[in-house]
C-alpha positions as CSV (number, residue, x, y, z in Angstrom):
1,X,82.7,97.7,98.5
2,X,84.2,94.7,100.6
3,X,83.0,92.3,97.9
4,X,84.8,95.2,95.4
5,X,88.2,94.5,97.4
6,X,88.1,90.4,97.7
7,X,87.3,90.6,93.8
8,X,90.4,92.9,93.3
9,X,92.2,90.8,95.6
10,X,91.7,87.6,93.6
11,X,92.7,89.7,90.1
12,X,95.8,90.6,92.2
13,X,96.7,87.1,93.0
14,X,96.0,85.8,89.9
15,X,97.7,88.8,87.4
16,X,101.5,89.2,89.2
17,X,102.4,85.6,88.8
18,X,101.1,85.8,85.4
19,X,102.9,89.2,84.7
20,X,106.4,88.3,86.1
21,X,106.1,85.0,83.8
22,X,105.7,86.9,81.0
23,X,108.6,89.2,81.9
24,X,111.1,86.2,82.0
25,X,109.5,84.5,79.3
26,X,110.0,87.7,77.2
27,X,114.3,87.7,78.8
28,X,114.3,84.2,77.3
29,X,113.3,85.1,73.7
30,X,114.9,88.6,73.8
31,X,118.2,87.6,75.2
32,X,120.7,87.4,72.1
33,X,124.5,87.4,72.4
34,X,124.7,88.3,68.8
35,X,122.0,91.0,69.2
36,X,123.5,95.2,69.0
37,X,120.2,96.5,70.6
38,X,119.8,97.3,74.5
39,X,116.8,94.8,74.8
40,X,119.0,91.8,73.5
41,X,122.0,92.9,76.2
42,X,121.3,90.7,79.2
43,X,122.4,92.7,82.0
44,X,119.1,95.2,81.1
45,X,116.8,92.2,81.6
46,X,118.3,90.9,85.3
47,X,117.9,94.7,86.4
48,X,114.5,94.5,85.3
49,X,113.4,91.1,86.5
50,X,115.3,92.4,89.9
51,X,113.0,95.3,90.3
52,X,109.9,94.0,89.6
53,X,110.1,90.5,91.4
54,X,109.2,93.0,94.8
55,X,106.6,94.0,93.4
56,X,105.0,91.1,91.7
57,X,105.4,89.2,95.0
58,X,104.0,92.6,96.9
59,X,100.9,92.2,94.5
60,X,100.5,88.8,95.5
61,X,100.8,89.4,99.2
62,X,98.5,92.2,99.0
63,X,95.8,89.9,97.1
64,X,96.1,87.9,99.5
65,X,95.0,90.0,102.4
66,X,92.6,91.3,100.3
67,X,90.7,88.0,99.2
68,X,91.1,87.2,103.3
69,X,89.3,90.2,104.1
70,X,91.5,92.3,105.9
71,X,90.5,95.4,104.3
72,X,87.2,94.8,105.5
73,X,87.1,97.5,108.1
74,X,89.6,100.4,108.1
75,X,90.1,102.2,111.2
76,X,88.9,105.4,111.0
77,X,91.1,107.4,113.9
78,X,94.3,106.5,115.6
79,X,92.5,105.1,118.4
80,X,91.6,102.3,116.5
81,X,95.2,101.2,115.8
């Protein structure tokens, strides 16, 4: 299960950096001042990009602990804390 975790870990790291590119790049070719539709308004994309860029770097951070093992051993009662 610990190998499970570091694996997901890495996918983690790898994915939200990926993701959050794709997300701009798709601003940049959506983004039309000549557009009528709500995906070619550029105020809906900033909102977006705002909100997820928390959560992309969240996914990176917990990759992170996850490839470094952290999540190795869990405590199992308050004590442990």
């Amino acid at each position: 299960m610990n190998t499970f975790k570091r694996y997901f870990g890495l996918i983690f790291l790898l994915i939200a950096p990926f993701i959050f590119f794709q997300l701009v790049k798709g601003a940049i070719q959506n983004i039309d001042s000549t557009g009528t539709k709500d995906i070619n308004n550029p105020i809906i994309w900033i909102i977006i990009i705002t909100i997820f860029t928390p959560i992309a770097i969240g996914l990176v951070i917990f990759g992170w602990y996850a490839f470094k093992g952290e999540y190795d051993h869990l405590p199992e009662s308050s004590e442990e804390i």
